[in-house]
KEVEXDREN-690270 format. One line per field, with one value per residue (C-alpha): residue number from 1; z, y, x; residue in three letters. Coordinates in Angstrom, 3 decimals. Layout:
<patis>
resi	NUM / ...
c3	Z / ...
c2	Y / ...
c1	X / ...
resn	ALA / ...
</patis>
This chain:
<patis>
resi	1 / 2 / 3 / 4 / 5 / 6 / 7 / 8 / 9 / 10 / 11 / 12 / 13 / 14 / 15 / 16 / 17 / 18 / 19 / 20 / 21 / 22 / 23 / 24 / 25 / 26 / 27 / 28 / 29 / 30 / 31 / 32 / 33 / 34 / 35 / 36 / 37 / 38 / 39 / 40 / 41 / 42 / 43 / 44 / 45 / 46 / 47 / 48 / 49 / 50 / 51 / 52 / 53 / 54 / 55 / 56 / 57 / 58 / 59 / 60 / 61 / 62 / 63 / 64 / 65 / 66 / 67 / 68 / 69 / 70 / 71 / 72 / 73 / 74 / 75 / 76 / 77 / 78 / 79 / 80 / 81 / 82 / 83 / 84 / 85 / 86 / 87 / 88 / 89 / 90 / 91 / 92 / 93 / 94 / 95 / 96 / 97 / 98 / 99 / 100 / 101 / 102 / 103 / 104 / 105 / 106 / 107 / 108 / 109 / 110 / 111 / 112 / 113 / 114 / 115 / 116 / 117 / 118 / 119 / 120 / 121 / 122 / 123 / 124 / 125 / 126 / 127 / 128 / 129 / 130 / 131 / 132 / 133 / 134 / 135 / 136 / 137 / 138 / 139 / 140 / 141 / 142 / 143 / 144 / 145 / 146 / 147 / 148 / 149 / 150 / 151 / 152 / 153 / 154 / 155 / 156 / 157 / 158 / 159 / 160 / 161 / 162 / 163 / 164 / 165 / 166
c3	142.378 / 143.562 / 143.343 / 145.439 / 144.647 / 146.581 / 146.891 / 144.594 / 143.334 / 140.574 / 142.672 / 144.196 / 140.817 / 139.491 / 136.153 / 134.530 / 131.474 / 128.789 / 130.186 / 128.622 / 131.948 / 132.424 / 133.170 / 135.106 / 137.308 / 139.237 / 140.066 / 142.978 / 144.201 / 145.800 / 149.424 / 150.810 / 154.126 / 155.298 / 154.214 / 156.192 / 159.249 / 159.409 / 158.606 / 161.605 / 160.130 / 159.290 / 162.493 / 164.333 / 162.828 / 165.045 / 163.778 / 162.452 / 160.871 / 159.190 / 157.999 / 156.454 / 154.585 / 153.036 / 152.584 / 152.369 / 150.063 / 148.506 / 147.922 / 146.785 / 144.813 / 142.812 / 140.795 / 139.181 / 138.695 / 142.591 / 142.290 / 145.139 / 144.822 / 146.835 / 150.710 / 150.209 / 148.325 / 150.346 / 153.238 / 151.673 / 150.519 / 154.277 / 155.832 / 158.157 / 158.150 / 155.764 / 158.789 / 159.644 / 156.163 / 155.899 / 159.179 / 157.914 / 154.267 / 155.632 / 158.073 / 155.540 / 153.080 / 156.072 / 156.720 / 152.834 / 151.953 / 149.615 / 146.322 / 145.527 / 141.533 / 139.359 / 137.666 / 134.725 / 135.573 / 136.822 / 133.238 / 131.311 / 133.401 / 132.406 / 129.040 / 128.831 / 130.888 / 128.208 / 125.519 / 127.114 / 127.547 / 123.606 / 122.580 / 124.849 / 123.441 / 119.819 / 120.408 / 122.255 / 119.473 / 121.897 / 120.212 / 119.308 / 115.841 / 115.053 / 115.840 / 119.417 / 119.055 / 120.421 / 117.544 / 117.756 / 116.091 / 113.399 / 114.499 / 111.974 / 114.262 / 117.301 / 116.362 / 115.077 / 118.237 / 119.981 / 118.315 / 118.319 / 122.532 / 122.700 / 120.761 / 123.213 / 125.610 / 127.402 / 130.110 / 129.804 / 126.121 / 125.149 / 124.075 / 120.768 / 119.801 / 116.821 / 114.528 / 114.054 / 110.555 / 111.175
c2	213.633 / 216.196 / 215.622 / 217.165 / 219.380 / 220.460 / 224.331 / 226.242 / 223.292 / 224.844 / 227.097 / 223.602 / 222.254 / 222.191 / 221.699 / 224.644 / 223.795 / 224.496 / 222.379 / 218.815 / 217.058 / 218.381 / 215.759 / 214.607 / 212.717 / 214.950 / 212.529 / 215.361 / 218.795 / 221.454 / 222.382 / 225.180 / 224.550 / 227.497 / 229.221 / 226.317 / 226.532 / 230.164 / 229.957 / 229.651 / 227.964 / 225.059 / 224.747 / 225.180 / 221.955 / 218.288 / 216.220 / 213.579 / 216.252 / 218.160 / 214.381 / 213.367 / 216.658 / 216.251 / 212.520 / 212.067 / 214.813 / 216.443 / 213.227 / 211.080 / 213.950 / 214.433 / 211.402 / 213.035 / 216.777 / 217.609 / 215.944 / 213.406 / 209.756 / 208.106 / 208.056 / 204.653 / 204.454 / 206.920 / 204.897 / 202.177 / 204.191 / 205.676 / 202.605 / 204.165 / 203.617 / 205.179 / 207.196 / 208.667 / 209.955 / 211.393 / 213.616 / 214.510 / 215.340 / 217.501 / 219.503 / 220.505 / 221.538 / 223.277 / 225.127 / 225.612 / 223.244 / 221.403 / 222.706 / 221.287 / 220.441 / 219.160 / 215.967 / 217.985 / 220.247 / 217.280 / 216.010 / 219.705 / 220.498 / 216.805 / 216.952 / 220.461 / 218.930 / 216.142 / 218.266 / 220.279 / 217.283 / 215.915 / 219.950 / 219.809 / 216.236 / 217.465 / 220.827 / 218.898 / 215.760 / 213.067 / 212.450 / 208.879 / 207.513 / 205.681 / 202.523 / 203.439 / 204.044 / 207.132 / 209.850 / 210.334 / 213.349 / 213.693 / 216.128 / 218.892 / 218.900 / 219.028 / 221.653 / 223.600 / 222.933 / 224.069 / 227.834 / 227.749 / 227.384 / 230.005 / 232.270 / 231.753 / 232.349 / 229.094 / 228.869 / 224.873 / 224.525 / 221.320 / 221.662 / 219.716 / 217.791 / 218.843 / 215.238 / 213.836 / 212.518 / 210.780
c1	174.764 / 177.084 / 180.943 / 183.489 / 186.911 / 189.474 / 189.008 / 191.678 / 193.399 / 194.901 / 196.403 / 198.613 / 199.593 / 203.055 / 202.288 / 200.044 / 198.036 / 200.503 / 202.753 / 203.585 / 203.199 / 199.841 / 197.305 / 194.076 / 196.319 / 198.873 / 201.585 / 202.684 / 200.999 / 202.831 / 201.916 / 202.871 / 203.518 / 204.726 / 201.545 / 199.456 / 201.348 / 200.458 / 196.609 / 194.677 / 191.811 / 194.360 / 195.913 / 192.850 / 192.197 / 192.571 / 195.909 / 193.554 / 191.003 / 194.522 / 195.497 / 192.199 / 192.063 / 196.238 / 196.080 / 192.171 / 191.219 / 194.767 / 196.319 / 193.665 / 192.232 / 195.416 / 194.630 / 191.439 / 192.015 / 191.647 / 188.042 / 187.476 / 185.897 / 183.203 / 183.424 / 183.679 / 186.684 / 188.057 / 187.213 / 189.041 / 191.877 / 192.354 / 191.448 / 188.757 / 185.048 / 182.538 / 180.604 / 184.026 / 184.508 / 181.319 / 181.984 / 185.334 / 183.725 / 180.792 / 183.470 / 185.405 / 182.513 / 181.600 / 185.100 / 185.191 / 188.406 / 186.195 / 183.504 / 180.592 / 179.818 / 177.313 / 178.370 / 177.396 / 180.375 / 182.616 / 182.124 / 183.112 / 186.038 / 187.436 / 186.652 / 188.214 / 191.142 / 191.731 / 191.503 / 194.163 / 196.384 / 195.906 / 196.844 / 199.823 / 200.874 / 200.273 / 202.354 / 205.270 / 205.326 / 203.816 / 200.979 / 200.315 / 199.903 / 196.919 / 198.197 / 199.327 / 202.822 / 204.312 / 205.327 / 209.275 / 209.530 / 212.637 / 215.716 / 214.230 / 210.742 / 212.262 / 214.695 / 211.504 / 209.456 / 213.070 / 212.393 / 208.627 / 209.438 / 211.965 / 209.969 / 206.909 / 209.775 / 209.329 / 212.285 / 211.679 / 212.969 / 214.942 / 218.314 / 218.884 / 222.704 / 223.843 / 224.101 / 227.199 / 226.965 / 230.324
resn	UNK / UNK / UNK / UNK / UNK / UNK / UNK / UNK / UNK / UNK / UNK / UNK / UNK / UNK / UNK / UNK / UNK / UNK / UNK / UNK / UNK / UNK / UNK / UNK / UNK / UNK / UNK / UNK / UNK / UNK / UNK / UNK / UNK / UNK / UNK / UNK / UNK / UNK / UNK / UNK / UNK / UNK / UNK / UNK / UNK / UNK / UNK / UNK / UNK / UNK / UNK / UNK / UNK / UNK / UNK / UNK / UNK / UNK / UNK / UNK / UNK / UNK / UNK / UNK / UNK / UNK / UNK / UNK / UNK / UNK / UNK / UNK / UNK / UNK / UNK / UNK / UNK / UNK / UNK / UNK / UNK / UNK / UNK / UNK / UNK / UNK / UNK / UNK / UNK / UNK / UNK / UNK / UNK / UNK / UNK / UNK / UNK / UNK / UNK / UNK / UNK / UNK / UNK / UNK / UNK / UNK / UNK / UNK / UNK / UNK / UNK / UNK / UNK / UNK / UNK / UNK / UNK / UNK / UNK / UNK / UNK / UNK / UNK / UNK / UNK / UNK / UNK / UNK / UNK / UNK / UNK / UNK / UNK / UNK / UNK / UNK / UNK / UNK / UNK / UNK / UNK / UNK / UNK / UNK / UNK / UNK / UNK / UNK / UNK / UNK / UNK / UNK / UNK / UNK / UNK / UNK / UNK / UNK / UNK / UNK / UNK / UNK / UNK / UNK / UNK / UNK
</patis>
């Protein structure tokens, strides 16, 4: 069974692998409309054909890594009927908005994805403990992890309060 991607979606994420919010589920995408406005292949598009592929495909697919779920669920999701879905799914295979991949491949990327996400987590001090809790690291790890990020020379580096032992 094949399963289907939105083309380049790394290219619309925010949040780049090394970055603590990294995830399977993108909570937002960035869209640059400006860029879309100008493509011709975009605006050649029909309003509902341009709608199906932002809410249909980019939106829904932002909840698993850009990969999209049934036509069914989309159907559901969209509120439209399967046989509409499938039209609007073939078209933009067609026009190249969407990849096909192997479920074989589905199933690497996510692993590879969740692997990334439990490195991030570890490197940040989010990891959970064994018995679920979430790992507050001590004010001598995060000023550590503080100097590990600015020598990196991550812009995003958390600024630390010095402990008032008062």
């Amino acid at each position: 069974m094949k399963k289907l991607r939105c083309k380049n979606w790394e290219e619309y994420q925010h949040y780049k692998k090394r970055n603590k919010n990294y995830s399977v589920e993108q909570p937002w995408f960035m869209m640059y409309g400006r860029k879309l406005v100008g493509e011709r292949k975009f605006m050649g598009m029909t309003p509902v054909q341009r709608d199906f592929l932002v809410v249909g495909c980019w939106c829904i697919g932002s909840q698993d890594n850009g990969f999209l779920p049934s036509p069914e669920d989309i159907a559901f999701k969209m509120r439209i009927n399967v046989k509409e879905v499938n039209l609007h799914l073939k078209l933009l295979l067609e026009q190249e908005w969407l990849e096909e991949y192997t479920e074989e491949d589905y199933k690497q990327m996510m692993h590879e994805v969740e692997e990334q996400v439990e490195e991030n987590q570890r490197v940040n001090g989010l990891a959970k403990h064994s018995n679920g809790k979430e790992n507050i690291p001590t004010y001598t790890e995060q000023v550590t992890r503080a100097e590990q990020q600015a020598k990196r020379g991550d812009h995003y580096t958390t600024y630390i309060p010095p402990i008032d032992y008062d």
